[in-house]
C-alpha positions in Angstrom: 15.9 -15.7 10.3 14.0 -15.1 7.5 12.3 -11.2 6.9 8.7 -10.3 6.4 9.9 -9.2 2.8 11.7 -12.8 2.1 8.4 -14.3 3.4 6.3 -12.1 1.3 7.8 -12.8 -2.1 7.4 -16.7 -1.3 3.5 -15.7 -1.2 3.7 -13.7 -3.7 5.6 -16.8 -6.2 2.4 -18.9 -4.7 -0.9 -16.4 -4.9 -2.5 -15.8 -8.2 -1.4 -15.4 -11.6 0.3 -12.0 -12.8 -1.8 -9.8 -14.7 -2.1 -10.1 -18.5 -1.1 -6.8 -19.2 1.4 -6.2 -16.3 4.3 -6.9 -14.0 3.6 -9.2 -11.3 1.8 -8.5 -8.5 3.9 -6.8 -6.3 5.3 -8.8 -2.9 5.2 -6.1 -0.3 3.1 -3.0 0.0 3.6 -0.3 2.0 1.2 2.4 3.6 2.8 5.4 5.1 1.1 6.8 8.2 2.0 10.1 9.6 0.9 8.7 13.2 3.0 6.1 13.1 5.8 7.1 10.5 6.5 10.8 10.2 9.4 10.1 7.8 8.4 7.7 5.1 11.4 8.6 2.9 14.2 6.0 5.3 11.6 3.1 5.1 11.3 3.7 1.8 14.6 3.4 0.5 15.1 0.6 2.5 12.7 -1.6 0.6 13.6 -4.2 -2.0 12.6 -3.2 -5.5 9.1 -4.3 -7.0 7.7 -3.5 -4.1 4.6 -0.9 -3.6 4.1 2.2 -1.9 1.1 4.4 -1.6 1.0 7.5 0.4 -1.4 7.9 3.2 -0.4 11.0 5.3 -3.7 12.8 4.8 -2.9 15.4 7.1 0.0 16.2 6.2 0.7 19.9 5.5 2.7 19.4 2.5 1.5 16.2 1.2 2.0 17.2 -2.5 5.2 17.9 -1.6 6.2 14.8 0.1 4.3 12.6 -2.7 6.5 14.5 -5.5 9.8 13.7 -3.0 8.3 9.4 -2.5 7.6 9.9 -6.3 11.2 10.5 -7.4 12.6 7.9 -4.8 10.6 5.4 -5.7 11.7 5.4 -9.3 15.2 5.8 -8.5 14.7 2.6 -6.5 12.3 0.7 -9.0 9.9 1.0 -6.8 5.8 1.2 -7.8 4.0 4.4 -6.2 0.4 4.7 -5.5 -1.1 7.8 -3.8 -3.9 7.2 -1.4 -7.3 9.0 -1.7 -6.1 12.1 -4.8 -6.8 11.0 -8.3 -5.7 14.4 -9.2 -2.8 14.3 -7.3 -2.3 10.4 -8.5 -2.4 11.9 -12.4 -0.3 14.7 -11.5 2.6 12.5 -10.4 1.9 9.8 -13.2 1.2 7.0 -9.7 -1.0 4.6 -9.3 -4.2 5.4 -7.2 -5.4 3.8 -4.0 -9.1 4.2 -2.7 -10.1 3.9 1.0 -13.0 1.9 1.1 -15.9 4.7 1.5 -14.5 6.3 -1.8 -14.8 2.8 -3.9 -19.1 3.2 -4.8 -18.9 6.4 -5.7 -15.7 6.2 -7.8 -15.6 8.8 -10.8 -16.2 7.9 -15.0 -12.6 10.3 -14.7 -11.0 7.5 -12.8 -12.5 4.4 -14.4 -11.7 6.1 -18.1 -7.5 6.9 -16.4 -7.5 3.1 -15.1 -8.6 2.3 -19.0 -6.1 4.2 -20.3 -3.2 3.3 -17.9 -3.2 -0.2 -17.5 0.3 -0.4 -16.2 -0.5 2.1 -13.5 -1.9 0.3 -10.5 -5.5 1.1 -9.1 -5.9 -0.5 -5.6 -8.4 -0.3 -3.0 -9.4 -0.6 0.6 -11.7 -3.8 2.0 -12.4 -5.0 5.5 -15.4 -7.7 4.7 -17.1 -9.4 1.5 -19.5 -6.3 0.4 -16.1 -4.2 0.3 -14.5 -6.8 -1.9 -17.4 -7.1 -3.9 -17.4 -3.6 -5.2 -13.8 -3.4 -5.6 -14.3 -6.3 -8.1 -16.7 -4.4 -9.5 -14.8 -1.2 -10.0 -12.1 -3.2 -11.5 -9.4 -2.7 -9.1 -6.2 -4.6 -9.5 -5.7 -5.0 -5.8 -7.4 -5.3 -3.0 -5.7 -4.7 0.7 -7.9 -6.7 3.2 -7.9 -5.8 6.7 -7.7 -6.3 9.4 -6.2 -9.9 9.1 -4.7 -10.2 12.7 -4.7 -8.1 15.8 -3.2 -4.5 15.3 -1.3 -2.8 18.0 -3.0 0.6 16.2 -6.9 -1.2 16.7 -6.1 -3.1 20.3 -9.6 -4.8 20.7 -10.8 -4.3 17.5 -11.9 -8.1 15.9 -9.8 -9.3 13.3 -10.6 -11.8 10.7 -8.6 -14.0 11.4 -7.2 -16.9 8.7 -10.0 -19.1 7.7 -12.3 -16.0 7.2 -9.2 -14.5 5.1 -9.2 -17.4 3.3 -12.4 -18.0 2.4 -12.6 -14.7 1.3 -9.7 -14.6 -1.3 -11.3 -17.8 -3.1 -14.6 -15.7 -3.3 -12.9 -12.7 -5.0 -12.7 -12.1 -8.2 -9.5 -14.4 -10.0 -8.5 -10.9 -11.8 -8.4 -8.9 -8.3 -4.9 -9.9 -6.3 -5.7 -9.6 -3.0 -3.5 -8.6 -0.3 -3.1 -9.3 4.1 -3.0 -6.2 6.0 -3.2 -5.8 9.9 -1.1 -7.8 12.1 1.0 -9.0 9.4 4.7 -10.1 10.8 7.7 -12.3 10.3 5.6 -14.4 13.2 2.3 -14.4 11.4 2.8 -14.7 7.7 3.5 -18.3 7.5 -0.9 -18.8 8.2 -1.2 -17.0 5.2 0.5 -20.0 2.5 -1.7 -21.1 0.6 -4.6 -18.8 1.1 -4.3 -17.2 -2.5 -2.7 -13.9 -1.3 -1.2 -12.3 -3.6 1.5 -10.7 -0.8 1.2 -8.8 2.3 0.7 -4.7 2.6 1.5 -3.4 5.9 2.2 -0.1 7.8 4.8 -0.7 10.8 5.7 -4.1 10.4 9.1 -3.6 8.7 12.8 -3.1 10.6 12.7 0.5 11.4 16.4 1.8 9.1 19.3 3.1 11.5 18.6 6.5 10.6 15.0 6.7 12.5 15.2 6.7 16.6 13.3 4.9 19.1 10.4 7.3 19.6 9.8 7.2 16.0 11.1 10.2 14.9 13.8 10.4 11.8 16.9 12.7 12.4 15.8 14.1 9.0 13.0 14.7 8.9 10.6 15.4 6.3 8.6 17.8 8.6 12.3 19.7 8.9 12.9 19.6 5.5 9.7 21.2 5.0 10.6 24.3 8.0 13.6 24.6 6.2 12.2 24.5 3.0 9.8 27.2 3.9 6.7 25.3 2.1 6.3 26.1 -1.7 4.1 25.4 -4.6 4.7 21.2 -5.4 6.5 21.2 -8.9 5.3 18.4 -11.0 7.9 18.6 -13.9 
């Protein structure tokens, strides 16, 4: 049977164009939640290389921390890194920069000036309808992650999109903005998506959860523990 990730690379092979200046569009993105995944680090070693991550956890105690740690990992597995929300801590690291929707209109002349100057560093953002999509276009963003695409088990009665509004909203974007399904997105689900113009799919818990984490979730090491045993500390960017 054929993975979410195998199915996302033949999207990706059949969405739009790579960009001039850069690698292709990545296949798979992944958004770490600390609700739903309180140990990125196992899911993210697990992943096949070229795809994306971008660090959520926003209430994470340490989060600096844990991006430096997803940071290092994700070059050691030729992975892209994107950090959600923190252009500081985005520059910091040398990651790409991800922007919930609510933070796209009022986005700084500091980021647009970094995105300018780092072409190869990947600015994505956040859209749920056509307004959303129209200002990411606007800002410049490489990506956009549309949601929600299907029904989430994390929104249960919260309306989805469904495929022909998805897809008549990828051919309305912008050609230079890859667009990307997120919500609902599953080995089961993906096949609508062919032909719609997505670039690949981004999703939060629908990959195989790696032998080390247990069935309520939690990891046997976790980063919370490393961070007990750690005793916290200042995040060293070097």
């Amino acid at each position: 049977m054929r993975t979410l990730t195998d199915l996302a690379r033949h999207l990706n092979l059949r969405g739009r164009s790579p960009w001039p200046t850069k690698l292709r569009p990545p296949p798979l993105a992944l958004l770490t939640d600390e609700g739903r995944m309180i140990d990125p680090l196992p899911v993210v070693a697990a992943l096949p290389p070229g795809s994306l991550v971008i660090l959520r956890h926003y209430a994470w105690p340490e989060r600096p921390w844990l991006a430096a740690r997803l940071a290092a990992l994700c070059r050691a597995r030729r992975l892209r890194f994107s950090v959600a929300g923190d252009i500081d801590l985005a520059i910091a690291l040398g990651a790409g920069l991800h922007l919930p929707e609510g933070l796209v209109p009022g986005a700084s002349a500091k980021l647009r000036l970094r995105h300018r100057k780092r072409p190869d560093l990947l600015l994505t953002a956040a859209a749920h309808d056509r307004r959303a999509l129209r200002r990411a276009d606007r800002l410049g963003v490489d990506a956009a992650l549309l949601a929600p695409v299907f029904p989430t088990l994390s929104h249960p009665g919260k309306p989805s999109l469904g495929l022909l509004a998805f897809r008549r909203l990828v051919r309305r974007t912008g050609r230079d903005v890859h667009v990307y399904a997120l919500g609902g997105v599953t080995a089961r689900t993906i096949s609508g998506l062919i032909g719609s113009g997505a670039s690949g799919v981004a999703t939060v818990g629908g990959l195989p959860r790696p032998p080390t984490m247990t069935n309520n979730n939690r990891v046997i090491t976790s980063a919370g523990e490393a961070i007990r045993q750690r005793g916290g500390g200042p995040l060293d960017c070097r």
